[in-house]
Every structure is written in C-alpha cells, then in structure tokens.
N, C-alpha and C positions, 0 to 999 in steps of 0.2 A: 568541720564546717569552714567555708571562705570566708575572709575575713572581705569586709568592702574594698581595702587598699589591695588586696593579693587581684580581687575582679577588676580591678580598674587598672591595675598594672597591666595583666593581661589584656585585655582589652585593647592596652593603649601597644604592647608589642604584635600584635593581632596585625593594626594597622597598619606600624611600622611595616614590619613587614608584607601586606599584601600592596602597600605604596613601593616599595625595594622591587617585588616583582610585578608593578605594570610600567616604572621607571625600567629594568631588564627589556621587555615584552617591545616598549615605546622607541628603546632605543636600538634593537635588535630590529625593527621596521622601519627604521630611518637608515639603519645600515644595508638592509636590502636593498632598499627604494634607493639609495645612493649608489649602491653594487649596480642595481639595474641601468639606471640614468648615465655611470660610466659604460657601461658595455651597451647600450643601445646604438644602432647600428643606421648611421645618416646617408642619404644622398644630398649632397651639396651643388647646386646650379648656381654657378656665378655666369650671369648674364650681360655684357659685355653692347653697349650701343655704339657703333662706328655710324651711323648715318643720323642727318635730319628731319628724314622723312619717317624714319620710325617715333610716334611714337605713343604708342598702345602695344603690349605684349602679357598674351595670353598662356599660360602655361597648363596643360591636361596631363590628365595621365589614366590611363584605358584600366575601365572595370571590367576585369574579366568577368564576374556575374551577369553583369549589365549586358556585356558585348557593344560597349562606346566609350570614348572617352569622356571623363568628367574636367570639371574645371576645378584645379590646383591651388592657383593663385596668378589675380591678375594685374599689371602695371600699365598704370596710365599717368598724362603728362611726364613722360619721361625725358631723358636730355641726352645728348650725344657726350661721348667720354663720359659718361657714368654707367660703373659697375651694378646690377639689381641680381642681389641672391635671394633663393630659395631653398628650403630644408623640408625634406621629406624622410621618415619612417622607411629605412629598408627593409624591408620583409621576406624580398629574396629579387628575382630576375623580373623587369617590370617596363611597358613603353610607354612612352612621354611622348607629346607633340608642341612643338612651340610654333605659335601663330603669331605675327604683327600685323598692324592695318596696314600695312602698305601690298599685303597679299601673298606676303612671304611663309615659307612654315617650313617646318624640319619634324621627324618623326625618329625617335630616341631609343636603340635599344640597352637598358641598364641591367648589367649582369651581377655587381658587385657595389656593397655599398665605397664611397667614394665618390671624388672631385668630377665635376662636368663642366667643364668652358666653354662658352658658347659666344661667338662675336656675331653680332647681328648688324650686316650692311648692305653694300650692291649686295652681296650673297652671305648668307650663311656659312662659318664653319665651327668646326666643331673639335676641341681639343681634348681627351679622354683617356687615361688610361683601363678605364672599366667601362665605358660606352662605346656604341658604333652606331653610325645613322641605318635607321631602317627604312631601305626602298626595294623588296623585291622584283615589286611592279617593273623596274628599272631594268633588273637584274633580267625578266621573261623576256623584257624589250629587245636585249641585246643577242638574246639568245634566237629571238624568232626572227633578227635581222640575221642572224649565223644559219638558222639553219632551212629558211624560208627566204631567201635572197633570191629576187627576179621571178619568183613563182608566183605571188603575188600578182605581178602586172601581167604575167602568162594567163593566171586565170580572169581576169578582170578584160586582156582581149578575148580570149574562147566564149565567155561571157555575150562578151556584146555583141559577139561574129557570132552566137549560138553555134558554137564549133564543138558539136556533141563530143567527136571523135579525140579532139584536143583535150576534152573537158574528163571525157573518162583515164586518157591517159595518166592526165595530172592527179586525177583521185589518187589513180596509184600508186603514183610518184610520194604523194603529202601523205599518205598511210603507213609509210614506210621509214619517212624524216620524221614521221608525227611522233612513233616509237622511242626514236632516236632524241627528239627534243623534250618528250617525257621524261626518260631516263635523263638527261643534263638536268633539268629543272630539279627532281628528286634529289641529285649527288647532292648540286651546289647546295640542298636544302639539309642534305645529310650530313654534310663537312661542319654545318653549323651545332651540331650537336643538342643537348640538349639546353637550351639557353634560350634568352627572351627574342631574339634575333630571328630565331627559328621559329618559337611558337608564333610572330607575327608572320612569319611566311605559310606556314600551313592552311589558313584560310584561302589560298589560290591553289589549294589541291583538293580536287574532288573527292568525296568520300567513296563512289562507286567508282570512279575511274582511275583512283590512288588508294585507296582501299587496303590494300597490305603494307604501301608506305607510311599511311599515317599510324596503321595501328604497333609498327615498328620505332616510328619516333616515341608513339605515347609508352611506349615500354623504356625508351630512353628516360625519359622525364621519372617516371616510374621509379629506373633507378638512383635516379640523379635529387630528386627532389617529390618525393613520394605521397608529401602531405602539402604540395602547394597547390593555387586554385589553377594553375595551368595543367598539370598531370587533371586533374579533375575535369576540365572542362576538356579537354583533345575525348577523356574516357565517354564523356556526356554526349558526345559528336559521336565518337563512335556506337556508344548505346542506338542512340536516335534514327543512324543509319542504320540500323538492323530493322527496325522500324517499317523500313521501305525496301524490305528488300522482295526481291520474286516471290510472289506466292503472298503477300500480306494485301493487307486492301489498302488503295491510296486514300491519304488524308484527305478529309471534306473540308470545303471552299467556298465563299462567295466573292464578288467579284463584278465589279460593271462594267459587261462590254462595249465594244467600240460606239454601238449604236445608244448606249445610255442603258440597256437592258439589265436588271442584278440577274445574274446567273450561278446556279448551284452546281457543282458538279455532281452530287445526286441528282440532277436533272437529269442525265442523258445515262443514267441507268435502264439496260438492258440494249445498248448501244458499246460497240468497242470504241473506246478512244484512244487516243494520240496525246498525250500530253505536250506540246512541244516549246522547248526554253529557248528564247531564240533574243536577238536585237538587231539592232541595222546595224550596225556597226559591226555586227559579226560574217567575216567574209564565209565560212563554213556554212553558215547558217543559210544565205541567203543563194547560196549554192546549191542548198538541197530543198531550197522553196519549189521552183519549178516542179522537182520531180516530185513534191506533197500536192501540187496542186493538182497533176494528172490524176494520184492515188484518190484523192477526192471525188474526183471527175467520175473513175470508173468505179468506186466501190461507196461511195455516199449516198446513194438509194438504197442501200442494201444493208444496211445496218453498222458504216463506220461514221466516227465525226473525229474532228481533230478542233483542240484549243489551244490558241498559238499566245502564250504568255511572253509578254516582252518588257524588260527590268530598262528599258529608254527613259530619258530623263524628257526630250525634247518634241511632246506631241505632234508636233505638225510634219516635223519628221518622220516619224513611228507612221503616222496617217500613209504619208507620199508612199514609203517604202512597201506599205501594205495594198494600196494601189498599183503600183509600178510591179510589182510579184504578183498578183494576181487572187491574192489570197482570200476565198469567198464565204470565211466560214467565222465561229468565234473567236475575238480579239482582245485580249486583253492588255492592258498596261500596267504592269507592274513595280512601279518607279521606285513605291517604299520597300523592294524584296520580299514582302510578304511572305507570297507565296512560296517565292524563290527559297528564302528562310527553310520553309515548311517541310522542303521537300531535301531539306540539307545538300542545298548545291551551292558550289564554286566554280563553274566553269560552265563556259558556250560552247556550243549547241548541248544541249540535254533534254531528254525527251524520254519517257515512258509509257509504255502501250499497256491500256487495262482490258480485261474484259467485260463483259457484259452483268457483270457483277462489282467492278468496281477492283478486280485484284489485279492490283501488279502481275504479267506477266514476260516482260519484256524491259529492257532498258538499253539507252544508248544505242538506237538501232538505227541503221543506215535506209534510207526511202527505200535501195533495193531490197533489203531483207525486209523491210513492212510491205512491201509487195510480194513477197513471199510467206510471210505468213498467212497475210490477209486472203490470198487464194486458198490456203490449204482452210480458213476458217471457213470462207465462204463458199467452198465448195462441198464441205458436209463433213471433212475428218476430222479426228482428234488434234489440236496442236499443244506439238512437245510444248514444254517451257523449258527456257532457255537463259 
C-alpha cells in the first residue's frame, strides 16, 4: 500500500512535469509565431508629397472577389515634403490605385513583395523595382492611333456625305486592320505573362471574341500561381462564358426603357431578337445603326425586335444619339453594366441574336449577316446555327 508522502510526491512530479510540457508546447508557439512574423512577406508604399495642393490621399487595392477596389488606408491633412507609408500583407501579384483630391490617381501593378515609391505632384511617378503602373486603356489608345490613323475621319465624312459606296469600302478596309490590331492588343497582353499587370489587362478582352486568348493566359496563371484568386477568377470568366454560348438560353432581365416602361426580356418571347451592346461613343456601333434600323423597318411586323442596351454614363446624350440614328424600338441605359456584366462582355459593339424561345443563336454578327439570316427565318427554312 502507498504511503501518503509516496502519493503526494507523485502527485507533486505529475505536475512538475505536465507544467515542463505546456512551458515546451508555450514556447514552441512563440517560436512559430516568431518564425512566421520573420518570414511574412510586406508590400511597403512610401508615399512621397511634392505639391500643396495635395492634400487628401486615398489608397485601394482591388478585390478580386469583389471585382472593385476597396479602400486600404487613407491620409488626410497631409503636408508637402512629407513621406506617408503604408504596409500591406503580400499574398502574391495584386493592383493598387492611388487617388488625391486634387483628381490625380495612378493604378499599381505589384508582382513581388517589396518597396514602392510613389512622388505625388504636377504628376505622378512611380519608382519600383517590383511594381509597374497599370494603364492598358493607354496601351489600346496608342495602338488604335497605329493602326486606325485617318480612317476614322474617312468614316465620319462617308457618314455625313451618306457615301454608301465609301462606307462599305471602309468596312473592308477596318476588317482586315481589326484582325491585325486584335492580334497586337493580345501579344502586348501575352509578353506580360502571368502577373498582376496582365490579369488587369484581361478585362478589355472579350470572352467570345478573345476566347482562346484568355483561356491561354488562364493556363498561364494556372502554372504560375495555381491557388491564387486571380487563376480562380480568369477560370470563373471563363466558366460563365460557356454559359452564353450558342445553343444556351440568354440570361433573364429587367430593365426600364427609355420611355420609363420596366421590361422583361421574357416579354418578347416567341419573337427573334437582337440583343445589341452598343454607346455613342462607339464609332463601330453607330456605323451599323442605320443598317439596324432598315432591318427593323422590313422585318418588325413579322416577328423580329431588337433591344439596344447602352453602358453611357451621360443621358441626354445617349437620348440625342438615339434620335439622330433613328432608332424606333426598345432602349435601354445601362450605366451600372448590369446587364453588360451579365452577359460577360468587354468590348463595343456586341450583340446576340436569340430565337423565339429565348436561345442564343447567333453572336457578334454583322447587320448584313442578320439580314441574312433573318430572310432564311422568315421565309420558312431551317436556320443553321452558327
């Protein structure tokens, strides 16, 4: 039998020792958590004021989930000659935009954690060995001055002269460059490889009309970075785009036309329609209004209609232009992309033709070729899809 003192001894080593091992346990979690804290991986913004007029500066940085930017951290009553840093979690390849009140902003591709310099004055620059400013938009600009120079004003007089003969020559002409300025937009998009520079550029490539480009990058990323939310989200696009492709039924809508009417696009079920993505501002677009509005003319008693969706910011504009075209049918303004959204597009003109059931049968089609299908529908035969 145990004597009191042999239980109480033990007892008292019991604790000893299970104190030894949460003391181990305590200290082996403090050596993690330090292991980690050393190897966590910073982006560093040292923000740099050269003017007196700045001074408010907002810092974002884009949720891929989201699809917008959030706000990071912001600096107000700031002063000239003073440095303001910010520290953010790298995670991996990620875009930043820096806003001041004076109406300034810069938009930030960060590929690698590390240092960011940023002077904020007359202008913006940006000093990085791991970031580069993101301006695609910039980059199409310079390209559609290379490769659409003078054509432009060619079509805008055949235009105004209604110079059919000039007008189709020129189609031909801009079909042919349009190829050509595709293909540049894609390289310059491809040299970019797989990095945050590039995933902000991919949103000005259409899923149907860039379709094999994107789903090439997202194989990049794929290999490059296989569990980040950008590989995920390019995947999520291209999911979505199957969605909509020929032969599926277009996504349902509401929407209040021009005249203040909410309209369904189940409304005009057992009618063909015209889906058509358009803005004033789109010289393509406004190009092929005339010939929609003849198609209307001769096949709008007879079972087609057309809804002309436009992503304008500036109504009274969007109105004129709809006037000035001629355009006599359902109008829509689409400012917040909605719909735009909905139907996963990036690019003017875009337009899909449904049946009388509501299914995609057609996309990106030119007035002429919907006047060619529209005959073979309307005159009794089967049409291909296409």
């Amino acid at each position: 039998m145990k004597t009191f003192r042999t239980v109480v001894l033990n007892t008292f080593v019991q604790k000893l020792y299970i104190m030894k091992i949460i003391k181990i346990l305590l200290c082996t979690c403090l050596f993690i958590n330090c292991q980690n804290q050393k190897t966590a991986l910073i982006t560093i913004f040292n923000i740099k004021i050269n003017s007196n007029n700045i001074t408010d500066v907002i810092i974002s940085k884009y949720d891929i989930e989201l699809e917008k930017m959030t706000e990071l951290k912001s600096f107000d009553s700031i002063f000239i000659n003073n440095t303001y840093a910010i520290e953010d979690q790298f995670m991996g390849p990620a875009i930043y935009e820096i806003k001041t009140n004076s109406g300034q902003e810069i938009r930030i591709a960060v590929e690698k954690n590390g240092l960011v310099e940023i002077q904020l004055g007359d202008e913006i620059k940006l000093e990085s060995e791991i970031a580069s400013v993101s301006d695609f938009q910039q980059i199409i600009q310079k390209l559609n001055n290379q490769y659409f120079e003078g054509m432009i004003a060619d079509f805008d007089k055949a235009m105004k002269e209604n110079d059919q003969v000039a007008i189709i020559e020129l189609e031909k002409k801009k079909d042919k460059i349009l190829l050509k300025f595709i293909e540049a937009m894609e390289n310059t998009a491809r040299e970019m490889g797989a990095s945050a520079l590039a995933f902000d550029a991919l949103p000005y490539f259409d899923m149907s009309k860039n379709h094999d480009f994107i789903v090439e990058m997202a194989e990049q990323f794929k290999l490059k970075y296989p569990d980040s939310e950008m590989y995920d989200s390019l995947q999520l696009r291209i999911d979505n785009a199957a969605k909509l492709s020929i032969g599926k039924i277009a996504p349902e809508f509401k929407a209040k036309n021009l005249k203040g009417s909410i309209i369904n696009l189940s409304d005009f079920s057992g009618n063909y329609v015209l889906l058509d993505f358009w803005a004033t501002w789109c010289r393509p677009c406004r190009i092929e209004n005339p010939k929609l509005v003849k198609l209307h003319k001769e096949f709008g008693e007879t079972g087609f209609d057309i809804i002309s969706i436009s992503i304008d910011k500036d109504i009274p504009t969007w109105e004129n232009a709809i006037e000035e075209d001629g355009m006599e049918w359902n109008q829509i303004l689409n400012s917040d992309y909605s719909i735009y959204k909905l139907y996963a597009l990036s690019s003017l003109p875009s337009n899909l033709l449904l049946d009388s059931k509501g299914k995609i049968i057609a996309k990106n089609i030119t007035a002429d070729q919907l006047k060619d299908k529209l005959e073979i529908i309307f005159s009794g035969h089967v049409l291909n899809e296409q």
